[in-house]
N, C-alpha and C positions, 0 to 999 in steps of 0.2 A: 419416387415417381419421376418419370423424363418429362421433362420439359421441351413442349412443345409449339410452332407457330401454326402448321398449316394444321387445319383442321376440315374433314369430309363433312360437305353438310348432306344430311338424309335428302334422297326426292321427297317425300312427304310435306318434310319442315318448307321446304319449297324458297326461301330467302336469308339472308345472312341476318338481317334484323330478328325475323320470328326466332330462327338460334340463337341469339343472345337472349331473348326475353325468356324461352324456355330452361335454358341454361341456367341464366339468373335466377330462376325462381327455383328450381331442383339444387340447386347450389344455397338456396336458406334454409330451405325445407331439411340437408344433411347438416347443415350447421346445426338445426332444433334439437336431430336424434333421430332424422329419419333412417330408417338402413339402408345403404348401400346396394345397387342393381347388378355393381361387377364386383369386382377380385377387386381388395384393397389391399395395398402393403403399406404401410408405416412409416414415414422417413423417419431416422435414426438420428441422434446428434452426435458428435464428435466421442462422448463415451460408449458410445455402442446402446445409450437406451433409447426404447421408443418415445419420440415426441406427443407433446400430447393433444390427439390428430383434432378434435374441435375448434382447437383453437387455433389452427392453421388455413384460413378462410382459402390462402391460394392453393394450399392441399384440394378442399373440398370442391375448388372453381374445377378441377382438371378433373376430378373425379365426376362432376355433371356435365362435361365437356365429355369424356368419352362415353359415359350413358347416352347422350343424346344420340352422338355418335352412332351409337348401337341400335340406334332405336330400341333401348330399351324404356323408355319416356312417353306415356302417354298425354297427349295432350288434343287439346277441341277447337277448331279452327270458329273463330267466330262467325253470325251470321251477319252479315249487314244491310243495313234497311235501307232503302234506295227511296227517298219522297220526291214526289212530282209537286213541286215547286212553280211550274208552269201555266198555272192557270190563271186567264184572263177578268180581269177587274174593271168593271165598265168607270169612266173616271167622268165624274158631272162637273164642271165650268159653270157658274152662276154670275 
C-alpha cells in the first residue's frame, strides 16, 4: 500500500477532526475482523510472503483513511442540545 500525507477530506465529513475520529473508529472496527469496503492488497516481506495483515495496525489506518475517503463510511452527525441558561433570578438582600 502507498504511503500517503495528503488526504481529501469528503464535503460531508465537513472538518479534519470529525475525519480522524471517523477514521479512528473504522480503523479498530478492521483490526476486530470487520471486512474491508475497498480493494485490499497485502504487503509482502522480504521473502515474497504475505504479512500477516491484522497485525499491521498502520496497514489498517490507510485502509480506513481511503474508505473514508470514499465515502464509503457511514456515519451520524450528532445532535446537540443548546440550553438557555439565561434566566433571571430575583436575588433578596436581608
Amino acid at each position: 500500500m502507498i504511503q500517503r500525507t495528503v488526504v481529501q477530506i469528503p464535503e460531508e465529513i465537513a472538518n479534519k477532526y470529525r475525519f480522524v475520529v471517523v477514521s479512528g473508529k473504522r480503523c479498530e472496527q478492521l483490526q476486530r475482523g470487520a471486512y474491508p469496503k475497498v480493494e485490499v492488497v497485502v504487503p509482502v516481506n522480504k521473502q515474497g510472503q504475505a504479512q500477516d495483515a491484522p497485525k499491521l495496525a498502520s496497514f489498517w489506518a490507510q485502509v480506513a483513511i481511503k474508505e473514508v475517503e470514499e465515502s464509503r463510511i457511514a456515519f451520524e452527525t450528532p445532535e446537540v442540545a443548546i440550553f438557555d441558561y439565561t434566566t433571571e433570578v430575583p436575588i433578596s438582600v436581608e
